[in-house]
N, C-alpha and C positions, 0 to 999 in steps of 0.2 A: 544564498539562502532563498531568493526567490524562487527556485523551481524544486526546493525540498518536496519534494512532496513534505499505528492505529500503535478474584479474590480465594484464594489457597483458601480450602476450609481447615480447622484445628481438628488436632486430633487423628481417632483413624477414621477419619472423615475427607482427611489432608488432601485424597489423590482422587476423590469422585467430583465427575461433571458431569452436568445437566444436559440430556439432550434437547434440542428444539423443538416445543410444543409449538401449536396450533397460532400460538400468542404473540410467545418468540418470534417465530418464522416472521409475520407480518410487519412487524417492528424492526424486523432485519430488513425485510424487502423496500421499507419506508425509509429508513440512513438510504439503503445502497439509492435508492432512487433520486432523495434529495442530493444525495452527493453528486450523482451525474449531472444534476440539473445543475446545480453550484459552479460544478466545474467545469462543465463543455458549452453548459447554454447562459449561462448569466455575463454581464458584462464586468468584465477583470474589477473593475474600483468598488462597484459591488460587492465581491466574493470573501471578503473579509470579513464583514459583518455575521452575513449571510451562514460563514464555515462556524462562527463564534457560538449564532444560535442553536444550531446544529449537533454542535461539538456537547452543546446543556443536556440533548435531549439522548446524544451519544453515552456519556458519562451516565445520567439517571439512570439507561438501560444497564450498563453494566455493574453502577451498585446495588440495584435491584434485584440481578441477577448475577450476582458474582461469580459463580461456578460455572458462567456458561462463556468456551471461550470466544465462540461469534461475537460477541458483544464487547468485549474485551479490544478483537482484533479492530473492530469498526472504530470505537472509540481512539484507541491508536490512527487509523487512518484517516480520520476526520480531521483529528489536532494535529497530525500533520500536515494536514490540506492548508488549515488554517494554517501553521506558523508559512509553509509557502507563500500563502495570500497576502502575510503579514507582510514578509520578506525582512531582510537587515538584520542585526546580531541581535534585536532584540525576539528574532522569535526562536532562537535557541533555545530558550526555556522550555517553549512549545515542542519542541522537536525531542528535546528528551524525555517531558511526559511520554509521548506517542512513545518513542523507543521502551520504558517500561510498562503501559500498554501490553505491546507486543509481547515482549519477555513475559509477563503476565500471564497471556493466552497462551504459551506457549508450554509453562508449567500444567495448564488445564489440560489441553489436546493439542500438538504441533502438528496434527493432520484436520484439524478444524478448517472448511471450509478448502481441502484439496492444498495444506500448507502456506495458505493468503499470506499469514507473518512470517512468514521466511520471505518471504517477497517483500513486503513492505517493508519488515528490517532493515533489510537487505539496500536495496533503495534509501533509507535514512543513513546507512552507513555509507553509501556511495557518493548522496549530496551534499551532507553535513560538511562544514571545514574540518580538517583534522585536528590535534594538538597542537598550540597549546589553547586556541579556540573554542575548540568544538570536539565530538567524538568519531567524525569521519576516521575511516579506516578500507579503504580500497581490495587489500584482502580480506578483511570480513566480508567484506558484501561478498565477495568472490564466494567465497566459504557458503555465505545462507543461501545466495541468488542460485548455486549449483544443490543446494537442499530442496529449493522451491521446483526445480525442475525437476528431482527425482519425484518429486509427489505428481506433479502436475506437468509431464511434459510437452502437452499439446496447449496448455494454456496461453491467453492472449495477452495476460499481464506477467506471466512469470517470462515468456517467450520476450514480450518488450523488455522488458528490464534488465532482462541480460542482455541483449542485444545494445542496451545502453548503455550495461556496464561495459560490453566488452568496446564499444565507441569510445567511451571514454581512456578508456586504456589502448588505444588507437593499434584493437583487431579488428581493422575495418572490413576481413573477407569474412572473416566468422561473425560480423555483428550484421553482416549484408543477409546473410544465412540465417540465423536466429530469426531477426526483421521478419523476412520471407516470408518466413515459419510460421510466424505471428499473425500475417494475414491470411493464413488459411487456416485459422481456430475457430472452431465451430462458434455458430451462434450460444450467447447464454438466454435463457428463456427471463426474461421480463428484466433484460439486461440493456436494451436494444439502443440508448442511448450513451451508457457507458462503452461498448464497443462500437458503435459508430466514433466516436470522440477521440476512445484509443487508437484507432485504426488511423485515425486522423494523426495523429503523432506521431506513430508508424512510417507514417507515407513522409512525411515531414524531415522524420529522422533517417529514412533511407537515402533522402535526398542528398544529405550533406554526408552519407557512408560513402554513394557514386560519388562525388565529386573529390572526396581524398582517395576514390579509387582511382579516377582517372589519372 
């Protein structure tokens, strides 16, 4: 669990979401930034607190904003940072907010944000334990982590992720290849810490794909 790693209206109202105003946007770009800092620059025994406060200001945005599914997917993403940081069966709890989260954003717009929750799902289902623990399930992920790629197949998280799913399911030439891939994804604009960080992981993770290749 340690390396776990994110409102339907009534009526006919049910299936409209809210695009990203001026307000929105800032308040997204504010999670996504404290998140990277939480998570690439802060010191590990820190990050728990730190994902907790976070996770407050995650949530308020999304019941604020219910319809919108950026906020939705972030707050997913946050709480699962957290149960990560938490670590141990007690952050399972954690980990399955996030997972409905996601499901959530996903009834709003599964293309919100280039597919992010098919990713991130994806990812809780690949680190979660399975049955009768947890809800991991290794073909799921397979299933969203390959949804996240038709949306987004140049990106640097949807490219890692499979790349680590496909490690873990030990395709170490195709996850050598994905990896690759990943380091040549363009820069994201006012991203620069989160893909520095990832890329870090990347490198990390390539490591140990050569060494089962060798």
């Amino acid at each position: 669990m340690k390396k776990i790693f994110a409102c339907l209206l009534i009526g006919a109202f049910s299936q409209i979401t809210w695009a990203l105003d001026s307000v929105d946007q800032q308040r997204l770009s504010a999670l996504q930034q404290s998140w990277a800092h939480i998570q690439y620059e802060m010191p590990e025994k820190q990050r728990e607190q730190a994902f907790e406060q976070l996770a407050a200001q995650a949530s308020a945005f999304s019941q604020e904003r219910p319809a919108v599914a950026e906020a939705w997917i972030w707050k997913g993403i946050v709480t699962s940072s957290w149960a990560g940081a938490q670590g141990g069966l007690g952050a399972l709890g954690k980990a399955k907010d996030a997972k409905a989260d996601l499901e959530k954003s996903l009834t709003l717009d599964p293309k919100a944000l280039q597919g992010s929750a098919y990713t991130s799902l994806g990812a809780l289902y690949d680190r979660v334990p399975g049955w009768p623990i947890g809800f991991g399930d290794s073909d799921k992920a397979e299933q969203l982590l390959k949804l996240a790629l038709q949306m987004n197949p140049n990106g640097i998280d949807s490219l890692y992720f499979w790349g680590d799913h496909l490690y873990r399911q030990k395709r170490y030439s195709e996850a050598k290849a994905a990896l690759q891939k990943a380091l040549l994804a363009a820069p994201r604009p006012n991203r620069e810490t989160a893909d520095a960080g990832r890329r870090k992981e990347i490198e990390t993770l390539l490591v140990d794909v050569n060494r089962k290749l060798d």
